[in-house]
C-alpha positions as CSV (number, residue, x, y, z in Angstrom):
1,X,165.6,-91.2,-245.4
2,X,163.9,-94.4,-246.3
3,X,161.6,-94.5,-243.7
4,X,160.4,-91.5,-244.7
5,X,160.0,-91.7,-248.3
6,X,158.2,-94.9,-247.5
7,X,155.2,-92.8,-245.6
8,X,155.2,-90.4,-248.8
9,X,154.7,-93.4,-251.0
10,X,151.9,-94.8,-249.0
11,X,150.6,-90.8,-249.1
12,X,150.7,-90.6,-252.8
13,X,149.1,-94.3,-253.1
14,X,145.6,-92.4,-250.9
15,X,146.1,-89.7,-253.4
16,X,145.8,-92.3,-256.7
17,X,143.6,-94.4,-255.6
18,X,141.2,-91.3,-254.7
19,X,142.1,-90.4,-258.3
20,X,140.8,-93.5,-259.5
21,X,137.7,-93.7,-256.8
22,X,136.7,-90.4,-258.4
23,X,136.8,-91.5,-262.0
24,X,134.8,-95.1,-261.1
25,X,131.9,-92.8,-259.3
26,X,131.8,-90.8,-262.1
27,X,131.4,-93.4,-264.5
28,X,128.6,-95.6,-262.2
29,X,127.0,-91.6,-262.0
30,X,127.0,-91.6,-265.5
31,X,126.0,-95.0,-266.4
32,X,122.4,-93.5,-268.1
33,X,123.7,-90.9,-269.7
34,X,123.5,-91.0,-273.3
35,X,126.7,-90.7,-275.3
36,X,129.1,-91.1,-272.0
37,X,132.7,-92.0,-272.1
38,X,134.3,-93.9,-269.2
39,X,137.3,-92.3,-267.3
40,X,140.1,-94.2,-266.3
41,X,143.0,-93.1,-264.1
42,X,146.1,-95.1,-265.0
43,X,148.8,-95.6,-262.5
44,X,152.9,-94.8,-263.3
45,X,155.1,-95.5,-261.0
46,X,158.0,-93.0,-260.1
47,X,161.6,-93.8,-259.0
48,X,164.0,-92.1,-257.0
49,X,167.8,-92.7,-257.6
50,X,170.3,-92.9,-254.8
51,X,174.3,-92.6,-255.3
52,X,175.0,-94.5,-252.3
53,X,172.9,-97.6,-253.6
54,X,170.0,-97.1,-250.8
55,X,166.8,-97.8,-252.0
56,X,164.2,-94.7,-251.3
57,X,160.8,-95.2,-252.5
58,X,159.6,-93.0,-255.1
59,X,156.1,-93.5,-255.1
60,X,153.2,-93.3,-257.9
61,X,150.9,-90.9,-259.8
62,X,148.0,-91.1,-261.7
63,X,146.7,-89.8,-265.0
64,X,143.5,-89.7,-265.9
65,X,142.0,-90.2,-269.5
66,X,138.5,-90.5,-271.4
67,X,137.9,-93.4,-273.7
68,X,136.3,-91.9,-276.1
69,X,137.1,-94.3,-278.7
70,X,134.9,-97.0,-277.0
71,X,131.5,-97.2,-278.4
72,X,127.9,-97.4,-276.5
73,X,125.5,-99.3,-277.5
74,X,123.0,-98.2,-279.6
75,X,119.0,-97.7,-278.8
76,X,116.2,-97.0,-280.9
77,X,113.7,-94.4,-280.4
78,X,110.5,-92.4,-281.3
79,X,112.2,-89.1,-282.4
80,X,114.0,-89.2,-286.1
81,X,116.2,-86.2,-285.0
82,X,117.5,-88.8,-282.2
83,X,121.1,-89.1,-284.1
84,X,124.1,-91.9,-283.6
85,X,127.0,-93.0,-285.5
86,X,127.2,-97.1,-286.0
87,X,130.6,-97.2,-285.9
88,X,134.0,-94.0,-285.5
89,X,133.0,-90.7,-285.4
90,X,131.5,-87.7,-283.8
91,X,128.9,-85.3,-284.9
92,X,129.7,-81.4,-285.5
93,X,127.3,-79.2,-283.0
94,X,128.0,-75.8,-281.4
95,X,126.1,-74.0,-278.1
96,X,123.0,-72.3,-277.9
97,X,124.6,-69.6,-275.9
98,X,127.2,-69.3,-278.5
99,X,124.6,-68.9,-281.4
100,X,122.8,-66.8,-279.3
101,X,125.8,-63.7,-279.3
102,X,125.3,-63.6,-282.7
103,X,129.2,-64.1,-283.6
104,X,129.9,-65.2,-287.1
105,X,132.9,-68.0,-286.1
106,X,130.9,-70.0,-284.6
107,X,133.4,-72.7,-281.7
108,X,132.5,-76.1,-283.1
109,X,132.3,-79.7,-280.6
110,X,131.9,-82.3,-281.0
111,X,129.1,-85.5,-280.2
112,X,128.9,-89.0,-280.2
113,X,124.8,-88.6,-280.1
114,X,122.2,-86.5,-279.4
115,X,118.4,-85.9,-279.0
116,X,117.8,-82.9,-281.4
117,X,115.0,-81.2,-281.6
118,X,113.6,-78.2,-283.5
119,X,113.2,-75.1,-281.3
120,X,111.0,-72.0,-281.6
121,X,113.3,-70.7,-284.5
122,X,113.4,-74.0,-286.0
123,X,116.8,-74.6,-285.0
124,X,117.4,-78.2,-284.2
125,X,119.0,-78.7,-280.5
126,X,119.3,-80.4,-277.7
127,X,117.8,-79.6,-274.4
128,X,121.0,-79.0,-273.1
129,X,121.9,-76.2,-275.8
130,X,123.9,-78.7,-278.1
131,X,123.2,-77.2,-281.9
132,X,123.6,-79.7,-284.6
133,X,125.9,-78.4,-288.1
134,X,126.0,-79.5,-291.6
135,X,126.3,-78.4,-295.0
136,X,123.3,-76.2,-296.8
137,X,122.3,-78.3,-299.9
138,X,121.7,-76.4,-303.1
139,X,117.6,-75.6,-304.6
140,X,118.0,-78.7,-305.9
141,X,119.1,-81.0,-303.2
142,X,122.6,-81.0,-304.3
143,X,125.6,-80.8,-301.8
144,X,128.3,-78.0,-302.8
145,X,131.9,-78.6,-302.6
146,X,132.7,-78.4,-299.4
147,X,136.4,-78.0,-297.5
148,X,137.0,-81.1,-295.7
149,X,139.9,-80.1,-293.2
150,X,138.4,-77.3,-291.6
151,X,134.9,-76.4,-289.9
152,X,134.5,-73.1,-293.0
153,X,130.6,-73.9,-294.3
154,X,129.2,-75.4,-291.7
155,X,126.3,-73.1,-290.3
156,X,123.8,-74.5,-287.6
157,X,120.5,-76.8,-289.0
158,X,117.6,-74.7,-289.1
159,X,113.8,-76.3,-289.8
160,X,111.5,-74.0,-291.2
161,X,108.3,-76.2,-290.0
162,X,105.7,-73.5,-291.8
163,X,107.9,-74.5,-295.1
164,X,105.5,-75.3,-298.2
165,X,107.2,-76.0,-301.8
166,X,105.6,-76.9,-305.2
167,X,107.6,-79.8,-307.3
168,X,106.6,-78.9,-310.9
169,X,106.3,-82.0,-313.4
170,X,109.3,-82.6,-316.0
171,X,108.1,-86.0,-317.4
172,X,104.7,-87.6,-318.1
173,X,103.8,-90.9,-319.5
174,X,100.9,-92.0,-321.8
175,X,99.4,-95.5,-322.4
176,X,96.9,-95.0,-324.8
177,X,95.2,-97.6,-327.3
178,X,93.1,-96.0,-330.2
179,X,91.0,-97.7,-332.5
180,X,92.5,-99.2,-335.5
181,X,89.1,-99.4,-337.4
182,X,89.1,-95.5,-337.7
183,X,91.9,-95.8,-339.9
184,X,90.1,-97.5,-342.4
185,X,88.0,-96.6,-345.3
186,X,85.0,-95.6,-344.6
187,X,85.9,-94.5,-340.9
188,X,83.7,-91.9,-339.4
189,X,86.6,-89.3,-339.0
190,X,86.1,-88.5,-335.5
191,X,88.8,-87.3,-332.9
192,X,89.7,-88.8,-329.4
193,X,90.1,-86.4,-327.2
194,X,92.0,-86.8,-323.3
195,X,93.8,-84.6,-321.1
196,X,97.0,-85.2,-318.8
197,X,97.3,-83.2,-315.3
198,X,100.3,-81.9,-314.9
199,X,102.1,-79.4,-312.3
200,X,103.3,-76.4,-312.9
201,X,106.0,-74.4,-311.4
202,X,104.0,-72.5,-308.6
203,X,102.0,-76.3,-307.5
204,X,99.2,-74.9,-310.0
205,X,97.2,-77.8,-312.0
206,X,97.2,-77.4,-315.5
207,X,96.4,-79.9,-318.2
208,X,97.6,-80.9,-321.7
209,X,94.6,-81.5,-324.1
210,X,95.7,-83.9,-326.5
211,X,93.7,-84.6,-329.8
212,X,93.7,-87.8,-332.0
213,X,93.0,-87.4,-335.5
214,X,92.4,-90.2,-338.0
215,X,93.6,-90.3,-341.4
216,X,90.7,-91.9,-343.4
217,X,91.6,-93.3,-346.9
218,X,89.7,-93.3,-349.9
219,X,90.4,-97.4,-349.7
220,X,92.7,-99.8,-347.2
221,X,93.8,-98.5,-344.2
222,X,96.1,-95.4,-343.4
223,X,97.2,-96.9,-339.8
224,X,97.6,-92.7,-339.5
225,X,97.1,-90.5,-336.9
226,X,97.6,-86.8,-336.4
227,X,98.4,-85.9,-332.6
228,X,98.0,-82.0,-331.4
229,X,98.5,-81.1,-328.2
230,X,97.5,-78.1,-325.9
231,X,98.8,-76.3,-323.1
232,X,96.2,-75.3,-320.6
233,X,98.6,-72.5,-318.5
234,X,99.0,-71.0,-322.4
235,X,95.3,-70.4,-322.7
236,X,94.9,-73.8,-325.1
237,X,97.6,-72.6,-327.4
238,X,99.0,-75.5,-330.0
239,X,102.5,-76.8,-328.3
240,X,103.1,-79.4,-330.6
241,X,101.6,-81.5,-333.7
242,X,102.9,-84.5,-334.8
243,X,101.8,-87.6,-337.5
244,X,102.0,-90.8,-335.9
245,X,102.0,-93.7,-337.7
246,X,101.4,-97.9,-336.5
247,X,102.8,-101.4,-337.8
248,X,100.6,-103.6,-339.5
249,X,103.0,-106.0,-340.0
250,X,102.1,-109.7,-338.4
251,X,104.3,-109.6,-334.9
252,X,103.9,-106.4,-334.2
253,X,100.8,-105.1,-335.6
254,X,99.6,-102.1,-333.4
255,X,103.4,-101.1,-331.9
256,X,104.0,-97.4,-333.2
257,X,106.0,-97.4,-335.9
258,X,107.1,-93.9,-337.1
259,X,106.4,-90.0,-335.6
260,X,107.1,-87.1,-337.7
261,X,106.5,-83.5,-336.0
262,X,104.8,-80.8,-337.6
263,X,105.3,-78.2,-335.3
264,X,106.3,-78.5,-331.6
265,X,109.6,-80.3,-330.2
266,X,112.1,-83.6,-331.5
267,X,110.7,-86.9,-331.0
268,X,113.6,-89.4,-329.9
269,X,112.8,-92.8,-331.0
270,X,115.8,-94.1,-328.7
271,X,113.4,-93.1,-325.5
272,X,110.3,-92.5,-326.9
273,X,109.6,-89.2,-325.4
274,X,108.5,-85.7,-326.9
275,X,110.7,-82.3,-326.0
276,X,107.4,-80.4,-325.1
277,X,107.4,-76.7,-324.0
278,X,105.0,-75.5,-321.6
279,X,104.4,-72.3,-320.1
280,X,106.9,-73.3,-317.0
281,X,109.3,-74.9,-319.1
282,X,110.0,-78.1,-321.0
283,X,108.4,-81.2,-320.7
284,X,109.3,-84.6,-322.2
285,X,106.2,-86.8,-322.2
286,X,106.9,-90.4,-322.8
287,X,104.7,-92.1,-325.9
288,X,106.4,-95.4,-326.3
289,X,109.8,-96.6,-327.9
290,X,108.9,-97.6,-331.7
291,X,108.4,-101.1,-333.0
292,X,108.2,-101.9,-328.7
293,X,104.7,-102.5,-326.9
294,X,103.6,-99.7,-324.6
295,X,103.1,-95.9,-324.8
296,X,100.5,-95.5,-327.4
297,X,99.4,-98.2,-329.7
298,X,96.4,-99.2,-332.2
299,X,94.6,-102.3,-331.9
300,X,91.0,-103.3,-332.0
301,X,88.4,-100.9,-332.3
302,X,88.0,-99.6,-328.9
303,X,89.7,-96.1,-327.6
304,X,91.7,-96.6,-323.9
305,X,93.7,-95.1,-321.4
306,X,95.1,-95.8,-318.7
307,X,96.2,-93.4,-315.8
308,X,99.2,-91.0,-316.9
309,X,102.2,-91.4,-315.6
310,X,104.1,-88.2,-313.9
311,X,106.2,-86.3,-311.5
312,X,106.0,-83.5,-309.9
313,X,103.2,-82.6,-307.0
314,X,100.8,-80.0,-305.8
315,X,101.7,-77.4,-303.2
316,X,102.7,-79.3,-300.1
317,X,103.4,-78.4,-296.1
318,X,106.6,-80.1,-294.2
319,X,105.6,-82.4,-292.0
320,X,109.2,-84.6,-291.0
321,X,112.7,-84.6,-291.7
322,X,114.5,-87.8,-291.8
323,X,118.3,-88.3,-291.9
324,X,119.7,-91.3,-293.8
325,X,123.0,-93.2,-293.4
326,X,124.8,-91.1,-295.6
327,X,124.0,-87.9,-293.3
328,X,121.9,-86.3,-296.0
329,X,119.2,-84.7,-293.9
330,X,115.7,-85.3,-295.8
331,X,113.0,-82.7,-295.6
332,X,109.1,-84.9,-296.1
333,X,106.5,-82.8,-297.2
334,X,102.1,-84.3,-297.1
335,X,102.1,-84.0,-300.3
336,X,104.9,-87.4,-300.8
337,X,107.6,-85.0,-302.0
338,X,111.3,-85.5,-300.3
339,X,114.0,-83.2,-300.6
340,X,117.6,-83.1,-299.0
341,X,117.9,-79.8,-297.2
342,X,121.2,-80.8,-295.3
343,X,124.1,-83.1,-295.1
344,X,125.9,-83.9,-291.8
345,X,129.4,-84.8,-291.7
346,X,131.5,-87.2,-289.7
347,X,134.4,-85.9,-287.9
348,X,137.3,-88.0,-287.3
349,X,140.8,-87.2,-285.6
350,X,143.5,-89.7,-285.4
351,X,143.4,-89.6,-281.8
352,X,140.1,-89.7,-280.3
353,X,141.3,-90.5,-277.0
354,X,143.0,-87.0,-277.4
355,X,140.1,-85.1,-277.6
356,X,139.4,-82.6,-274.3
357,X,136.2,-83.5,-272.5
358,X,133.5,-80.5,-271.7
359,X,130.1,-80.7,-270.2
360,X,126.7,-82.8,-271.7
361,X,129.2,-85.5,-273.5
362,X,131.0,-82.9,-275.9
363,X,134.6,-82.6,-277.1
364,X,136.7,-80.1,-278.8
365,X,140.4,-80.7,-281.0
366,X,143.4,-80.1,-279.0
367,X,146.9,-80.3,-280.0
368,X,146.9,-84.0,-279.0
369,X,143.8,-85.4,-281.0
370,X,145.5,-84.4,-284.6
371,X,143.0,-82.2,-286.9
372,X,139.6,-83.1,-287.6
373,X,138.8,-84.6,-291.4
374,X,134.8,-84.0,-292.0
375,X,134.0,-87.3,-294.0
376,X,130.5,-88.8,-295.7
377,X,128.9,-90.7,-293.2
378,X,129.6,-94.4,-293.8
379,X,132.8,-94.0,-295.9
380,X,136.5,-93.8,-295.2
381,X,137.1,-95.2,-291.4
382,X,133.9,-93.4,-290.5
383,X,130.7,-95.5,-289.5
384,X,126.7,-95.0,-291.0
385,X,124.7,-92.5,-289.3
386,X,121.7,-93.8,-287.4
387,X,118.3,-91.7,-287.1
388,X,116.1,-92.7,-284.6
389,X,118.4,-94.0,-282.3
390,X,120.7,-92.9,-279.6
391,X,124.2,-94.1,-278.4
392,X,124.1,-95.5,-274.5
393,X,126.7,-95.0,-271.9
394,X,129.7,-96.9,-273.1
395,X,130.1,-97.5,-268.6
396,X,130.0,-100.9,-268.2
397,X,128.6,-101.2,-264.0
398,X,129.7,-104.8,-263.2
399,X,133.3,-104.0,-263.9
400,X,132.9,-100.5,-262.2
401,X,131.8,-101.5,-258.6
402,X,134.9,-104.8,-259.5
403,X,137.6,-102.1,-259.6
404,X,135.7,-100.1,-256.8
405,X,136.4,-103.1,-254.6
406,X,140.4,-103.7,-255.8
407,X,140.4,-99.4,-254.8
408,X,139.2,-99.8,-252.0
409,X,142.0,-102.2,-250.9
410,X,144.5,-100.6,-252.7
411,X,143.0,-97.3,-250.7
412,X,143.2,-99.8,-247.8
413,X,146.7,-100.9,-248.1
414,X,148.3,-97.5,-248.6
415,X,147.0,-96.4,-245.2
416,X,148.1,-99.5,-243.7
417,X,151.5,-98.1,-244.9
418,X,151.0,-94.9,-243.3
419,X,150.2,-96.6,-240.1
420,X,153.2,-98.7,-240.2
421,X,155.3,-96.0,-241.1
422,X,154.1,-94.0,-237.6
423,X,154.5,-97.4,-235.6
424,X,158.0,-97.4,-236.7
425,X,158.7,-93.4,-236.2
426,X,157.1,-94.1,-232.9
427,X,159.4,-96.7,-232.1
428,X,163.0,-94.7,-233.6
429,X,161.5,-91.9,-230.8
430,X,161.2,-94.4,-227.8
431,X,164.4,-95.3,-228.4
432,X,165.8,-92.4,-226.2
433,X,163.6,-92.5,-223.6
């Protein structure tokens, strides 16, 4: 009867409109929370089909979706573990009380931000049990290759804050002048003696000793010296000997001209740098490209140094880690040394909007979202991870509490319907009276 499908109408236009009252107090509820996506109940109408050509009302329904495309806007904070992507894209975490069974398949969610923080085992988390992912990086910082359509290799991000690690040098630099008068004839014959600091591979210091001999001729000048060097760590041993030899020539008097070991490593004149062997391991220490100013030289009659250049570093504690736009996650040690420990991806489906919703702003795939692709931060459609910063509630108020008052006279106008609908039932029923 049409009269009657016109008072189930109006019932499922209460039932909607509470729908979409629901999703509007959820999002005003949520309009401080971090990372929040707005629900939005979109109306469909349904229609009912009569073979006499009567018109009965169908009525409408409601379904309800999270927008979790839509992006919050982004804040910046004290805490560098505070994590946000500037652009499309979620970060990889898994729960606490997951980690905490001890299962090796670990369910992985997903997060548009978060406020981790390392806990007692070092583990960085959120205080609602969110555990951030990502990639191991190799001893050296390096990122393995890993499988980019499936979760396989990520394991959860754990901090080991009483970490201390020793960088051991590789390269050193000299700048040294020596005296061009003790090449002459008549010279006094006397050595210049320095030594270099250097690091070994436990943070240990050790020095080079490095030893300057002039070659004094009977007449003229030699413009000759013979350089030995030795490695502290190997008790003073001889590591390598060398004749070095300096231009005279008007232009480039002084520039080093020529180095011819005797024992020890190659000198490549292309990069000016000696293949040294310590006790750790090699070392290339830089003396200067020939016939080019710098590294050593001979002018004037005075010997001079100035402060050797170097890697490496002593023993140092962790004090911070940093994550850069890339997602590499950067361990900071007090002793100036930097180190990637990590690397977060990005995941991206091809529908975000498909995504199912759980508590504490987290998602997981579903059949509708598409698989997840875990991409570098910043490239493909992905956007730059953020440190130090957070992602708002994407709820914008003012246009909440505007379709809270178009509801409410939607809600309005259905009843109105229902009340009709009575006054006329009421009415068909008087009529046999």
């Amino acid at each position: 009867m049409t009269i009657s499908s016109s008072l189930n109408s109006g019932v499922a236009g209460l039932t909607v409109n509470a729908s979409r009252l629901a999703t509007i107090a959820d999002n005003i509820a949520n309009a401080g929370s971090y990372g929040y996506k707005r629900a939005v109940a979109d109306f469909h109408s349904m229609v009912v089909m009569q073979s006499d050509g009567s018109y009965s009302a169908g009525g409408v329904r409601a379904t309800v979706s999270r927008m979790i495309d839509q992006r919050g806007t982004l804040v910046s904070t004290d805490n560098p573990t505070d994590i946000a992507i500037g652009g499309r894209g979620l970060l990889p975490v898994t729960s606490a009380a997951a980690l905490n069974d001890g299962g090796e398949d670990l369910p992985v969610m997903l997060a548009s931000t978060g406020s981790f923080r390392p806990d007692a085992d070092g583990i960085l988390r959120t205080q609602t049990g969110e555990v951030l992912m990502g990639w191991p990086a190799n001893a050296d910082g390096s990122i393995p290759a890993y499988p980019r359509d499936t979760f396989a290799g990520l394991e959860p991000i754990m901090l080991n804050t009483n970490q201390f690690i020793g960088d051991p040098t590789t390269r050193m630099e000299l700048s040294v002048n020596l005296p061009a008068t003790s090449t002459e004839a008549g010279g006094d014959g006397d050595s210049m003696i320095m030594s270099a600091e250097y690091y070994d591979n436990l943070g240990t210091s050790q020095y080079l000793e490095i030893e300057f001999s002039p070659s004094v001729p009977a007449t003229g000048s030699s413009n000759e010296w013979t350089m030995t060097i030795r490695d502290s760590a190997s008790d003073g041993a001889v590591i390598g000997e060398y004749t070095v030899t300096f231009d005279d020539a008007r232009g480039n008097g002084g520039n080093l001209q020529t180095v011819a070991p005797i024992t020890g490593g190659p000198f490549d004149p292309a990069t000016g740098t000696l293949s040294l062997t310590v006790d750790g391991g090699p070392l290339d220490l830089d003396i200067g490209i020939p016939g080019e100013p710098g590294g050593l030289t001979q002018l004037s009659d005075t010997f001079a140094r100035a402060p050797v250049v170097k890697d490496g570093s002593p023993v140092g504690d962790l004090s911070t880690v940093e994550v850069d736009a890339n997602g590499l996650l950067h361990a900071i040690y007090d002793n100036g040394m930097t180190r990637v420990i990590y690397q977060i991806p990005v995941v991206d489906v091809p529908n975000m909007n498909g995504l199912m919703a759980h508590d504490n702003q987290t998602y997981s795939i579903t059949a509708n979202s598409g698989g997840a692709f875990l991409w570098d931060a910043g490239d493909g459609p992905t956007g730059e991870m953020v440190g130090y910063a957070r992602e708002e509630s994407a709820t914008d108020v003012a246009a909440e509490l505007t379709q809270l008052i178009q509801t409410q006279r939607a809600y309005s106008s259905n009843a109105k319907i229902i009340q009709t609908v009575d006054e006329m039932l009421q009415e068909t029923t008087n009529m046999k009276r």
